[in-house]
TORDOZA-790580 format. One record per residue (C-alpha): y, z, x; residue in one letter; chain; residue number from 1. Coordinates in Angstrom, 3 decimals. Last residue first. Layout:
TORDOZA-790580
((Y; Z; X); "a"; "A"; NUM)
...
END
This chain:
TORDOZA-790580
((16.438; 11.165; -13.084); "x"; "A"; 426)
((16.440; 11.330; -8.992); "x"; "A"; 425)
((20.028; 11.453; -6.636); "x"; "A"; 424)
((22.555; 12.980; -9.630); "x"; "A"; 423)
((25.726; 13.668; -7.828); "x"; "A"; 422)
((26.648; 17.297; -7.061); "x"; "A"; 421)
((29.894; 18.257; -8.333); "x"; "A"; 420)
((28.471; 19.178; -12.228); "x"; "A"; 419)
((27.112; 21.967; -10.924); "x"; "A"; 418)
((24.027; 22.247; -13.170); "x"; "A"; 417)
((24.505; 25.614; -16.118); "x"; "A"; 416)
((22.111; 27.934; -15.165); "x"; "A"; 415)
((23.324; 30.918; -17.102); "x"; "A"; 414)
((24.474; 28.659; -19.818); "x"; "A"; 413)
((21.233; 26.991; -20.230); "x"; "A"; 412)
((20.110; 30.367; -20.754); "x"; "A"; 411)
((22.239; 31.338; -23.385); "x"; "A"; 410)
((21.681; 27.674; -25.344); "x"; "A"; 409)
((17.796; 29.439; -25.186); "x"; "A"; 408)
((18.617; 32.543; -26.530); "x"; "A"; 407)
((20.879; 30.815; -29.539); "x"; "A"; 406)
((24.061; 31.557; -29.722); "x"; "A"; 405)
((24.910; 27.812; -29.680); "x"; "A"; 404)
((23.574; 26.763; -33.335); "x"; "A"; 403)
((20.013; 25.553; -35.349); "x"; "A"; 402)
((19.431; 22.798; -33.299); "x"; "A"; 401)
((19.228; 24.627; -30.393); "x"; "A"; 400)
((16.876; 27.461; -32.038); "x"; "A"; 399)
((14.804; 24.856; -33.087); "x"; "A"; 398)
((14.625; 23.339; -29.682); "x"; "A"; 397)
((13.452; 26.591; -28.479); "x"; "A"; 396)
((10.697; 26.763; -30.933); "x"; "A"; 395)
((9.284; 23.285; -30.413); "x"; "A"; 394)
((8.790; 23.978; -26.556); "x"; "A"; 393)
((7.339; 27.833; -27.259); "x"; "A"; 392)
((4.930; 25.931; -29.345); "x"; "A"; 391)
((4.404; 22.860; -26.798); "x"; "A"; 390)
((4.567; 25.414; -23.699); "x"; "A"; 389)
((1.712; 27.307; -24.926); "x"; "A"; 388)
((-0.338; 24.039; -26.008); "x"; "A"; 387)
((0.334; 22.665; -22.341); "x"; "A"; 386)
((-1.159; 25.582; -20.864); "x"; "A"; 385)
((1.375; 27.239; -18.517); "x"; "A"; 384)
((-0.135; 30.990; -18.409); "x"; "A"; 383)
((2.022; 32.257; -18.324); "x"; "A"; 382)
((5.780; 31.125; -19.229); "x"; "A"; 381)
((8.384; 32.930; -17.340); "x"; "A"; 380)
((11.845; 32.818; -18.958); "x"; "A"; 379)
((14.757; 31.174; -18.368); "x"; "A"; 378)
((14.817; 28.379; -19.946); "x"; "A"; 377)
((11.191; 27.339; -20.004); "x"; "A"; 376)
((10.285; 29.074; -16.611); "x"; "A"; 375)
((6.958; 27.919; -15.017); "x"; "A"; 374)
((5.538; 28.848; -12.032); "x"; "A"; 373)
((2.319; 26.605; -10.733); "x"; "A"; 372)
((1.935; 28.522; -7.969); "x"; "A"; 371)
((1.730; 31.857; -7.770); "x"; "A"; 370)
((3.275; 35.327; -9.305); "x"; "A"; 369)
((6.599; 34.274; -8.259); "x"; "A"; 368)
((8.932; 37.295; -6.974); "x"; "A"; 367)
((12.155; 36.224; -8.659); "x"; "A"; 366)
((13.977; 36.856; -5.118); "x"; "A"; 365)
((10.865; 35.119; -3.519); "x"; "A"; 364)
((11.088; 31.640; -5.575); "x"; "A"; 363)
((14.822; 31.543; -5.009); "x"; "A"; 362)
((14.404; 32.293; -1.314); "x"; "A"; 361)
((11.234; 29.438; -0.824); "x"; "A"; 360)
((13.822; 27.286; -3.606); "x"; "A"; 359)
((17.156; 27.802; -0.220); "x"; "A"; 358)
((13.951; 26.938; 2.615); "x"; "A"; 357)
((13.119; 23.515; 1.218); "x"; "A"; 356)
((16.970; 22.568; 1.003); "x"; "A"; 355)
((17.369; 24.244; 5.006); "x"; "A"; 354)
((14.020; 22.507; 5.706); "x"; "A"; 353)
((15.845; 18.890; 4.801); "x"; "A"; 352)
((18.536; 19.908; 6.505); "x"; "A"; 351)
((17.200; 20.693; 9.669); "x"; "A"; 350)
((15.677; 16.742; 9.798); "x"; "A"; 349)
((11.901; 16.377; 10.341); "x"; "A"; 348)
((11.452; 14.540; 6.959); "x"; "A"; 347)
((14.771; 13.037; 7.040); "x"; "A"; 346)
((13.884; 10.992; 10.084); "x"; "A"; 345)
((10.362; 10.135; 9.303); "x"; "A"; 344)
((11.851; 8.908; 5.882); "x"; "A"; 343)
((13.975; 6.762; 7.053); "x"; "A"; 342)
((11.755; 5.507; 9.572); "x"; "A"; 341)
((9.594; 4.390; 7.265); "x"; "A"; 340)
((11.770; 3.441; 4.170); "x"; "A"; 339)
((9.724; 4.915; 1.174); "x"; "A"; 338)
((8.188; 2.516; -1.342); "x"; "A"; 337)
((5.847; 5.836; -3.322); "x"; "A"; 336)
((2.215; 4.322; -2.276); "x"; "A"; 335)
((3.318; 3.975; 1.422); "x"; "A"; 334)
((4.856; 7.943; 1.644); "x"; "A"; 333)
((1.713; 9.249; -0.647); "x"; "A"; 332)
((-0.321; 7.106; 2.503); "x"; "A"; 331)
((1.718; 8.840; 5.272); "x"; "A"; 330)
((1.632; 12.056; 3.327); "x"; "A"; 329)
((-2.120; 12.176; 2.522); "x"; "A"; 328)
((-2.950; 13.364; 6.467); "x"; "A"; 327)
((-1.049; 16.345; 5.766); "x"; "A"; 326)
((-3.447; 17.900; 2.849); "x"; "A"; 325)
((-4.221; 16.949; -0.592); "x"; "A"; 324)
((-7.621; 15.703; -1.231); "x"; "A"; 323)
((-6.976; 13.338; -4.397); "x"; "A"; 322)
((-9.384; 13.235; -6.932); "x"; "A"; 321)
((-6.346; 12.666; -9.547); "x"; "A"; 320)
((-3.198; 11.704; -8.278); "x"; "A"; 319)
((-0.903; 15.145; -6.785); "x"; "A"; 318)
((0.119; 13.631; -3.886); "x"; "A"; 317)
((0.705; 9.978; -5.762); "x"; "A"; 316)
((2.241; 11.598; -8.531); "x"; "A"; 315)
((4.854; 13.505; -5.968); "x"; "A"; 314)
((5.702; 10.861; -3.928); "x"; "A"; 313)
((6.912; 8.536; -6.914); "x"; "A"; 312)
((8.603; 11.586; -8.734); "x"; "A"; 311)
((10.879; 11.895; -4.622); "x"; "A"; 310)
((11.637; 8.115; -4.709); "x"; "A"; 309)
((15.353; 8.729; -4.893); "x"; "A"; 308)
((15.628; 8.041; -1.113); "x"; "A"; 307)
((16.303; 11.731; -0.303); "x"; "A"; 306)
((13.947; 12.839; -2.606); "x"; "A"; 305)
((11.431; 11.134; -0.447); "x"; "A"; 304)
((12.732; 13.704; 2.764); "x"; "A"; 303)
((12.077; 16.569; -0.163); "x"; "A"; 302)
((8.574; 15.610; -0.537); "x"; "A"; 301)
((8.066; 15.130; 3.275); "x"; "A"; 300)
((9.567; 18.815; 3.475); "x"; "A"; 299)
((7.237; 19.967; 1.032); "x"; "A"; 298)
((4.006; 17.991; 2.544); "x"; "A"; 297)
((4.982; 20.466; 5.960); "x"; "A"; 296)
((5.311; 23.070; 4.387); "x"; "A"; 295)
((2.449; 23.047; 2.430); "x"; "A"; 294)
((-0.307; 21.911; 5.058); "x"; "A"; 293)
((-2.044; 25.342; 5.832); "x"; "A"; 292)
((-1.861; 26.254; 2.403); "x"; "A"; 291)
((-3.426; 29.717; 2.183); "x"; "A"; 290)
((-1.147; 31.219; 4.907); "x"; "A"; 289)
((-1.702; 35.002; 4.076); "x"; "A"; 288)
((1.432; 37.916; 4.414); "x"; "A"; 287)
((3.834; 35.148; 2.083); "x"; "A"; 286)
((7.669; 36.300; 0.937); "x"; "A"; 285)
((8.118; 34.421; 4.674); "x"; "A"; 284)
((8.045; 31.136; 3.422); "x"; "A"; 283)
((8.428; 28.230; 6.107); "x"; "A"; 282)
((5.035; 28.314; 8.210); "x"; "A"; 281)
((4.017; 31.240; 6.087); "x"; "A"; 280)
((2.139; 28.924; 3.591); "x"; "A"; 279)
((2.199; 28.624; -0.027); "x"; "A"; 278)
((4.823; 26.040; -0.464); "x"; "A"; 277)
((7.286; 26.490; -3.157); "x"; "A"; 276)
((9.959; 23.777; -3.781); "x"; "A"; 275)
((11.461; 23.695; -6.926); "x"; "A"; 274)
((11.011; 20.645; -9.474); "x"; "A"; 273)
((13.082; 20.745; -12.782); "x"; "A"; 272)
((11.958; 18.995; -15.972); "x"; "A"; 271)
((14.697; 18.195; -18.755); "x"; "A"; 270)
((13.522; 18.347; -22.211); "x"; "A"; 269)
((14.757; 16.433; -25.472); "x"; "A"; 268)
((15.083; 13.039; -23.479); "x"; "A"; 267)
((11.638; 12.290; -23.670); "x"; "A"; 266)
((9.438; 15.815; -26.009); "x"; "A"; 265)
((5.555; 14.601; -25.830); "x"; "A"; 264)
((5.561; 11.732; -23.518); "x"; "A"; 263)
((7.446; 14.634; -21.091); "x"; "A"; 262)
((4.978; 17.144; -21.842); "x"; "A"; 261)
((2.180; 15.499; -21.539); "x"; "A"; 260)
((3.274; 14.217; -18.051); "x"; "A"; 259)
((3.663; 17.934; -17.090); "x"; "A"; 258)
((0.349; 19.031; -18.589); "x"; "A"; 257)
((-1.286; 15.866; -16.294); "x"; "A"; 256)
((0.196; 17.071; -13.033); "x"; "A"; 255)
((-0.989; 20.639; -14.022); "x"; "A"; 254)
((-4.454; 20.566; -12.451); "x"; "A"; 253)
((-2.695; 18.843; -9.148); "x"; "A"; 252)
((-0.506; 22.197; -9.611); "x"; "A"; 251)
((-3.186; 24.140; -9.830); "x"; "A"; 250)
((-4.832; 22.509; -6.992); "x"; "A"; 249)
((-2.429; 23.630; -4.879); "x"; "A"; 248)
((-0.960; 21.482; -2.090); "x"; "A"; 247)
((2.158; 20.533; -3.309); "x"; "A"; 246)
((3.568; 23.804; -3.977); "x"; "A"; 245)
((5.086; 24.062; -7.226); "x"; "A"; 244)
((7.873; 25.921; -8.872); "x"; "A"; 243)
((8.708; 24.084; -12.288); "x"; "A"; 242)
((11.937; 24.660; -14.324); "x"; "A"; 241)
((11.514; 23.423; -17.699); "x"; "A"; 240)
((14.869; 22.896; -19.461); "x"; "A"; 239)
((15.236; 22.649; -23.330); "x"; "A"; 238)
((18.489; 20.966; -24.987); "x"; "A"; 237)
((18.996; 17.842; -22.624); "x"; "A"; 236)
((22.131; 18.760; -20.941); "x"; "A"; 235)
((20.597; 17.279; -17.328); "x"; "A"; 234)
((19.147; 14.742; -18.997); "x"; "A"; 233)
((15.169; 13.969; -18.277); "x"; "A"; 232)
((13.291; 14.109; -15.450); "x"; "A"; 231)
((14.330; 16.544; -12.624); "x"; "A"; 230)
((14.343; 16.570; -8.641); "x"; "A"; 229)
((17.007; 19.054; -8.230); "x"; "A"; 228)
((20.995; 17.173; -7.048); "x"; "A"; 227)
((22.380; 17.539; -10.278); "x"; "A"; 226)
((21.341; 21.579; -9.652); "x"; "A"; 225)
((20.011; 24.271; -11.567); "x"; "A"; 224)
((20.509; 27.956; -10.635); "x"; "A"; 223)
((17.993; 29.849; -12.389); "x"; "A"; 222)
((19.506; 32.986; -13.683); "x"; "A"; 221)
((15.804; 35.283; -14.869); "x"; "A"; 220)
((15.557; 35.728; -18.640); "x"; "A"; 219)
((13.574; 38.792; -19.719); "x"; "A"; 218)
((10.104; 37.954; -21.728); "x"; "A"; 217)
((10.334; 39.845; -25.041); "x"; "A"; 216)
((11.139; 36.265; -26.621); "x"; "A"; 215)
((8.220; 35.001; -25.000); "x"; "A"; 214)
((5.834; 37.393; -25.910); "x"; "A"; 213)
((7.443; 37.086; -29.743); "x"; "A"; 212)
((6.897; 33.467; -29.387); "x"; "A"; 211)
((2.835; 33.536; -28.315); "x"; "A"; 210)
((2.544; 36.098; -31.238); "x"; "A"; 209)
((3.904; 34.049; -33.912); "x"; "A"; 208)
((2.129; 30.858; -32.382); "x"; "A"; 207)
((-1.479; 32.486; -32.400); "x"; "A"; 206)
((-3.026; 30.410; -29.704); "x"; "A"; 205)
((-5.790; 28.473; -30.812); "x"; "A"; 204)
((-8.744; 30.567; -30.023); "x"; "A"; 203)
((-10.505; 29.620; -26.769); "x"; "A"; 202)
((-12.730; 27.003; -26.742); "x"; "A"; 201)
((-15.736; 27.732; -24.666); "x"; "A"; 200)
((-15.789; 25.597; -21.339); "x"; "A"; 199)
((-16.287; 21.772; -21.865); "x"; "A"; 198)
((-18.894; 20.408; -19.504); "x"; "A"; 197)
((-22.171; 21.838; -21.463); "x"; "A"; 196)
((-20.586; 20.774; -24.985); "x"; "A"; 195)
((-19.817; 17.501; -23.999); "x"; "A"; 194)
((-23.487; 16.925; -22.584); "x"; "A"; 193)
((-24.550; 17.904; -26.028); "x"; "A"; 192)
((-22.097; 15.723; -27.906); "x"; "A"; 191)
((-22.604; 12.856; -25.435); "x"; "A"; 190)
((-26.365; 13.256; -26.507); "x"; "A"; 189)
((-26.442; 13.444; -29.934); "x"; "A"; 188)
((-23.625; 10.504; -30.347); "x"; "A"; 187)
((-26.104; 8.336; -28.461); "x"; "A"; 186)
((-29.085; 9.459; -30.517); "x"; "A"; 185)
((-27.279; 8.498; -33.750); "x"; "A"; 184)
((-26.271; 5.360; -32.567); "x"; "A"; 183)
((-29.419; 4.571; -31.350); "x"; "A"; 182)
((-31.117; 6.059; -34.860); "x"; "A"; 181)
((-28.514; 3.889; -36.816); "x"; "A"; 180)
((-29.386; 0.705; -35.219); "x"; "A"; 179)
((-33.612; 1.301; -35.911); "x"; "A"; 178)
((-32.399; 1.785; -39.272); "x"; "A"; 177)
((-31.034; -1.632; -39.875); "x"; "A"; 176)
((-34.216; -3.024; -38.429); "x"; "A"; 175)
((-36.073; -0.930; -40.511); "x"; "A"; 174)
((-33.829; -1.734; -43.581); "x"; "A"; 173)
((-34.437; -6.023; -42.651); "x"; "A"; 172)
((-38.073; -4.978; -42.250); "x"; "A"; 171)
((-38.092; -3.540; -45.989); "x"; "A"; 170)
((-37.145; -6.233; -48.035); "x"; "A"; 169)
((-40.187; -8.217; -47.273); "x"; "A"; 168)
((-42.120; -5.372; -48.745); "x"; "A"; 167)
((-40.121; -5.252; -52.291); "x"; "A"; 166)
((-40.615; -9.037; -52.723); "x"; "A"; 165)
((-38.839; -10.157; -55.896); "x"; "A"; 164)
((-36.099; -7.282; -56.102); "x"; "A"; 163)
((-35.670; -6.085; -52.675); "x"; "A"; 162)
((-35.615; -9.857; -51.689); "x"; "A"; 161)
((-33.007; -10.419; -54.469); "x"; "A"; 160)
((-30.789; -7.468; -53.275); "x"; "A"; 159)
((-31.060; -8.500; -49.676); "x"; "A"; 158)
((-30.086; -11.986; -50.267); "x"; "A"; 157)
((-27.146; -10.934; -52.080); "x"; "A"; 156)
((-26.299; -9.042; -48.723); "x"; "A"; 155)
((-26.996; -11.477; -46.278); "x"; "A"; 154)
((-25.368; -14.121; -48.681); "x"; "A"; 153)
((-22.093; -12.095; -48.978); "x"; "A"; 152)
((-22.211; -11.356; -44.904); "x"; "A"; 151)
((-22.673; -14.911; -44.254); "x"; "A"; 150)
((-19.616; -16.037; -46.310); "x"; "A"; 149)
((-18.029; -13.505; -44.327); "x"; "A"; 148)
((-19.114; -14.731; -41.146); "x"; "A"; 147)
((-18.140; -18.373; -41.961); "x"; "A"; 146)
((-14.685; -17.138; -43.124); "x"; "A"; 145)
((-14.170; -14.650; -39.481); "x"; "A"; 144)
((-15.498; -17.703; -36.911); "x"; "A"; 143)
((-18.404; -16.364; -35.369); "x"; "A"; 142)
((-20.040; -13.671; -33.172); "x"; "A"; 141)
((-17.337; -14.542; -30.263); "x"; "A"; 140)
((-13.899; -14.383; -32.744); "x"; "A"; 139)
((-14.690; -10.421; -33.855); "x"; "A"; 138)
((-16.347; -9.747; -30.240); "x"; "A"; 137)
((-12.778; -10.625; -28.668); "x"; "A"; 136)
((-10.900; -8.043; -30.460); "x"; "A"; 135)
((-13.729; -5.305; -29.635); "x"; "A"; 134)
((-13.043; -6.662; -25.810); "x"; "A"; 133)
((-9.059; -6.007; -26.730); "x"; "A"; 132)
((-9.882; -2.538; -27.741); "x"; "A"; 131)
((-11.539; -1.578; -24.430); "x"; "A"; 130)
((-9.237; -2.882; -22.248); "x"; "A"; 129)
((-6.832; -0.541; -24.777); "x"; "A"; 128)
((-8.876; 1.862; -23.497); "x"; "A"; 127)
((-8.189; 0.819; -20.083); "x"; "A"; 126)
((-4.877; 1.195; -20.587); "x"; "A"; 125)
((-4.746; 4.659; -21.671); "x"; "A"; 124)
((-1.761; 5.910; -23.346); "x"; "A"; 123)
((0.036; 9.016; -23.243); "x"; "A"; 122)
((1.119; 10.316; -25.717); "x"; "A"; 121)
((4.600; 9.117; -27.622); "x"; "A"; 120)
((3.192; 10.136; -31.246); "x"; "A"; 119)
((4.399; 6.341; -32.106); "x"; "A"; 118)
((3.079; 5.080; -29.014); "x"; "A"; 117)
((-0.328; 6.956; -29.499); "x"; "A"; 116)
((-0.677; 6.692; -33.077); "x"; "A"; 115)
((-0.746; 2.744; -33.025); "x"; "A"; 114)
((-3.257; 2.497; -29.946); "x"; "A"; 113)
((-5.191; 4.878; -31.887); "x"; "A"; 112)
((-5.236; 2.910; -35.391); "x"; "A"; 111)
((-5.226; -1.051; -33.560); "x"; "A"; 110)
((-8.537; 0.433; -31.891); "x"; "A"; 109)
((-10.080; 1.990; -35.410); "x"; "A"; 108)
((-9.240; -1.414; -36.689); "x"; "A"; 107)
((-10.618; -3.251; -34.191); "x"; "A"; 106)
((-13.932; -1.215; -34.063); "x"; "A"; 105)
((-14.449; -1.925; -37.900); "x"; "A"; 104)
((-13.925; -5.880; -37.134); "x"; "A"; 103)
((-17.057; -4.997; -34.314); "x"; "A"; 102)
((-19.179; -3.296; -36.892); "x"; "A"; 101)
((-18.672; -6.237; -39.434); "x"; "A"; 100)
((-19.304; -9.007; -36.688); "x"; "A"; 99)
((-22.274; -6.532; -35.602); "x"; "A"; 98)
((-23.469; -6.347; -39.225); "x"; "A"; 97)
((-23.431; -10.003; -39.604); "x"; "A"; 96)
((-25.243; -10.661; -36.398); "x"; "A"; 95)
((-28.200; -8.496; -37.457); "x"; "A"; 94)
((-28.450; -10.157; -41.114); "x"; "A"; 93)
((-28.677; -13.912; -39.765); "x"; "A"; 92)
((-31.137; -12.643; -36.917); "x"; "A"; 91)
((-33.339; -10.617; -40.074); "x"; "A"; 90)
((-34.010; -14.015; -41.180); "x"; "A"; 89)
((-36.764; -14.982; -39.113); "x"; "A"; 88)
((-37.433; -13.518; -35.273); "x"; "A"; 87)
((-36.459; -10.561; -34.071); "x"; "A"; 86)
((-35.985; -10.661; -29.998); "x"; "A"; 85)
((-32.451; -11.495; -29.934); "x"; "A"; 84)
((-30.980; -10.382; -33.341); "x"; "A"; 83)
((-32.455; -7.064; -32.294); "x"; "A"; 82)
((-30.698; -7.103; -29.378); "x"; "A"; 81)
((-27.448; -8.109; -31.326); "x"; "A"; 80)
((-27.663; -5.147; -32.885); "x"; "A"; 79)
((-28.528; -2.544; -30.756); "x"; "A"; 78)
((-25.753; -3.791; -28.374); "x"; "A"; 77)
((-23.630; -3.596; -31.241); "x"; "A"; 76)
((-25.102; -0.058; -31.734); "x"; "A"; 75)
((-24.308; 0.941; -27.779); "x"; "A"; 74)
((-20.775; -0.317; -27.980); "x"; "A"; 73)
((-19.793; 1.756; -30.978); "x"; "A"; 72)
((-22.220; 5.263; -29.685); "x"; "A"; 71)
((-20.307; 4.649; -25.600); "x"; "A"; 70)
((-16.709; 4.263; -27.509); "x"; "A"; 69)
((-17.258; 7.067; -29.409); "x"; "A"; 68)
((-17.821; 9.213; -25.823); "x"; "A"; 67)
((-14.865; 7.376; -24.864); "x"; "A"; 66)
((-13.153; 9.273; -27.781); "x"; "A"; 65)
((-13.929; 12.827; -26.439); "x"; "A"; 64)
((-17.000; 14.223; -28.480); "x"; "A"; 63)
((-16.803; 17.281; -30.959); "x"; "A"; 62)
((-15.895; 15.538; -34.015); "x"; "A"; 61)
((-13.328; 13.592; -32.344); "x"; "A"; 60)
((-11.405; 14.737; -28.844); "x"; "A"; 59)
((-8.520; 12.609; -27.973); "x"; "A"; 58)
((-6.283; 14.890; -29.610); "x"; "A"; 57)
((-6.907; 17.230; -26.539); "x"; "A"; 56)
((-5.336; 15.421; -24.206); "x"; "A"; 55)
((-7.315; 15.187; -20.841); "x"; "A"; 54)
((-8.852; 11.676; -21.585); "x"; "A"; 53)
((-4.809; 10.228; -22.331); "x"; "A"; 52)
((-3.333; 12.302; -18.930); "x"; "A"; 51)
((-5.887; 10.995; -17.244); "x"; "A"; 50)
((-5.530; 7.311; -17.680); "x"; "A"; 49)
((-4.075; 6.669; -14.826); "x"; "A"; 48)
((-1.333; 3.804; -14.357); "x"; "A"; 47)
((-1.399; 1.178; -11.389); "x"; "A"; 46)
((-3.605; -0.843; -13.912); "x"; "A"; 45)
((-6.657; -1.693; -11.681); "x"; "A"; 44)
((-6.596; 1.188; -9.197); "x"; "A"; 43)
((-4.463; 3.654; -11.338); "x"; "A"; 42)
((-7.228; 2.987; -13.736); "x"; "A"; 41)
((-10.301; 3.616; -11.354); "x"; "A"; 40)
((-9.795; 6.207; -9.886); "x"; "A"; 39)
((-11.926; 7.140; -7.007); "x"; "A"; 38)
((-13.851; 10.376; -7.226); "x"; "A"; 37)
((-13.223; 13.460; -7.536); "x"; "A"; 36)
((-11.499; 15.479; -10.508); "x"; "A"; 35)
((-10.818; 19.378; -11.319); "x"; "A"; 34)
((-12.697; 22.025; -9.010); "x"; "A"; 33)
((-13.434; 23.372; -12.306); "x"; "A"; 32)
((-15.182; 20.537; -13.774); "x"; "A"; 31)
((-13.624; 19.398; -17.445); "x"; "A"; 30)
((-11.553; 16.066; -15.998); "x"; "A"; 29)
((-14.822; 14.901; -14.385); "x"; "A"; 28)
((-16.077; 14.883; -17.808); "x"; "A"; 27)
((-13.405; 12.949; -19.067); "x"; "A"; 26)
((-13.641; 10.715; -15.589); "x"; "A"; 25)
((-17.566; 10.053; -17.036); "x"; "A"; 24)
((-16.542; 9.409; -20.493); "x"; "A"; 23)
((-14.027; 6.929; -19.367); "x"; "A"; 22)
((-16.746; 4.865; -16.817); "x"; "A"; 21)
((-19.173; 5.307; -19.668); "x"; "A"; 20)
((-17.460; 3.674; -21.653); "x"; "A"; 19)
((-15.656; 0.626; -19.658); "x"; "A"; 18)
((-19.347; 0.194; -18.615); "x"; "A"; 17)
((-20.704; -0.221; -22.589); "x"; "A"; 16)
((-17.363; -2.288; -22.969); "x"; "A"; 15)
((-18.036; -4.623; -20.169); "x"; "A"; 14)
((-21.742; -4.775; -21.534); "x"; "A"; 13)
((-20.766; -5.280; -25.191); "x"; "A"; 12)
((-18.320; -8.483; -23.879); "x"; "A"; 11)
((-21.705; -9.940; -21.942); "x"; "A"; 10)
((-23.650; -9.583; -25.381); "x"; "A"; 9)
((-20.643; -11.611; -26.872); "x"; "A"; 8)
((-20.693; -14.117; -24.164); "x"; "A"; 7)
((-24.683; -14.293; -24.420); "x"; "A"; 6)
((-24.423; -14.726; -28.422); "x"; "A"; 5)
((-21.896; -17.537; -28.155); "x"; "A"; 4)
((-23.890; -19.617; -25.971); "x"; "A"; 3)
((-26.921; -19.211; -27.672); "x"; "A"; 2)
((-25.291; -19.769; -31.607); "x"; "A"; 1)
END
């Protein structure tokens, strides 16, 4: 039982680090200043897992799920530590509530992966890392019939000790309790340093209101083209038309709402990028230049549109942690395939600032209040929270279902695509 017990002690130490690594980027998530830091899921998995640790459905009891992960891992460590050092028959008992605490894990595992596809969140790879290594620690402890066979004994033995020998039966409890009270003090402690990270809750938006707001909201004609970097249809019934300038935090801050959005709703919603740089290099609505570098990133933005990579260029400016400013475009440009020379070309090309410089005009004439702007057809959504955008979401694609004279099949109609523009991203 040596060998196995130092594999399975090594598998509680991945997932102790896996953990704490998650908790620590949700917590990162929660600073103002939003992430830093390297990241370590797009770097293993070429996926992030921020928009999973940013959802708020991953939140349990007051404690983000990797925070559960850090009180599950530390018990079995716990356990197995006291299976280590305790000598007698309290090792048989010790192992047989890790092998029990471990199959629990794998079903709670199997549950979230489960709810995520089906919900269509996002999912985090690494936590499924994490559920695999639960997987593992179910086979490692000991074959599943021998370990139930031990669990019956364990806990028949238990009753007869506590019966014939009522102070030999009460190490095996200590032992048990000396488990609960590191689980306990775990779950104390990520809920306290949960509680100082995450700002107040604010009350869950009152739907009835947020949709009468809305509806009072005038409609603004957004011309839509084919030829817009969008995700989704182009007659999907909902369109979110996004005016972002690629240097604004806000808009690295919103990164994860959008992907939310789009796990949340597929083909139901089509996501439209305009061009907005906050600087008066190349938008003269602006008196102060407050992004230096936002021209300049919006024109190498629109140059990787040109070679239908423009989504790729704009998750890896906007990644999590990342310092956005000129000297990220080369490496954005490297992460996102584009041709080199291709790209340098288009990038510096007239027309390229002509297509940046027709959204700068658009953005001006509707007189955006900043950057992230959000119109859900037609209408200005603020502040674009991804719970405000799921109700007023929802509530537009009733009123699609429900006929064509709805307001939100009007504003489709005001800024219908031209259909003579070919499609260049989807």
């Amino acid at each position: 039982m040596r060998n196995p017990r130092w594999i399975a002690s090594l598998l509680v130490a991945t997932g102790v680090v896996a953990s704490a690594y998650l908790l620590a980027r949700t917590f990162a998530l929660l600073a103002p200043g939003g992430p830093h830091g390297h990241d370590l899921c797009s770097a293993l998995f070429a996926s992030s897992c921020d928009g999973s640790l940013a959802d708020a459905r991953s939140w349990v009891l007051g404690i983000p799920l990797a925070g559960w992960g850090l009180v599950y891992f530390g018990t079995l460590a716990a356990l197995l530590a006291l299976a280590s050092f305790v000598a007698g028959e309290f090792e048989a008992q010790a192992t047989a509530a890790a092998w029990l605490l471990s199959i629990t894990g794998v079903l709670a595992g199997a549950a979230l992966t489960l709810g995520a596809w089906l919900g269509r969140t996002p999912i985090c790879p690494l936590c499924v890392s994490v559920h695999v290594t639960s997987l593992a620690l179910v086979f490692v402890l000991r074959p599943a019939r021998e370990q139930m066979v031990l669990a019956r004994e364990v806990w028949a033995g238990l009753l007869r000790s506590g019966a014939s020998d009522p102070e030999r039966a009460r190490w095996p409890f200590v032992g048990f309790g000396c488990a609960a009270l590191v689980a306990f003090a775990a779950y104390q402690w990520v809920y306290v340093e949960s509680a100082l990270r995450r700002s107040p809750t604010a009350p869950v938006t009152d739907r009835e209101a947020a949709i009468a707001a809305y509806v009072a909201t005038p409609q603004s004609p957004l011309p839509v083209y084919a030829t817009d970097p969008h995700r989704g249809p182009l007659d999907a019934p909902v369109r979110l038309v996004v005016f972002e300038s690629l240097q604004c935090p806000h808009c690295q801050q919103f990164a994860p709402v959008l992907a939310r959005l789009e796990h949340e709703f597929g083909d139901r919603l089509l996501v439209v990028f305009k061009h907005y740089p906050l600087s008066t290099r190349c938008n003269e609505g602006l008196s102060v230049d407050m992004q230096p570098d936002a021209c300049e990133i919006a024109w190498a933005a629109e140059a990787a549109h040109r070679q239908s990579r423009f989504w790729e260029f704009h998750d890896a400016m906007l990644g999590p942690g990342q310092r956005v400013t000129a000297g990220s475009i080369e490496q954005a440009a490297h992460v996102a395939g584009l041709d080199p020379a291709r790209f340098e070309a288009d990038r510096r090309s007239a027309a390229v600032r002509e297509r940046v410089a027709t959204d700068v005009d658009l953005g001006n004439q509707l007189k955006l209040p900043g950057t992230p702007a959000t119109y859900l057809d037609g209408r200005l959504v603020r502040p674009p929270s991804a719970e405000l955008l799921e109700i007023l979401i929802r509530h537009e694609l009733d009123h699609s279902a429900a006929g064509p004279t709805g307001p939100g099949r009007a504003a489709r109609q005001a800024g219908r695509p031209d259909p003579r523009r070919p499609t260049k991203d989807g």
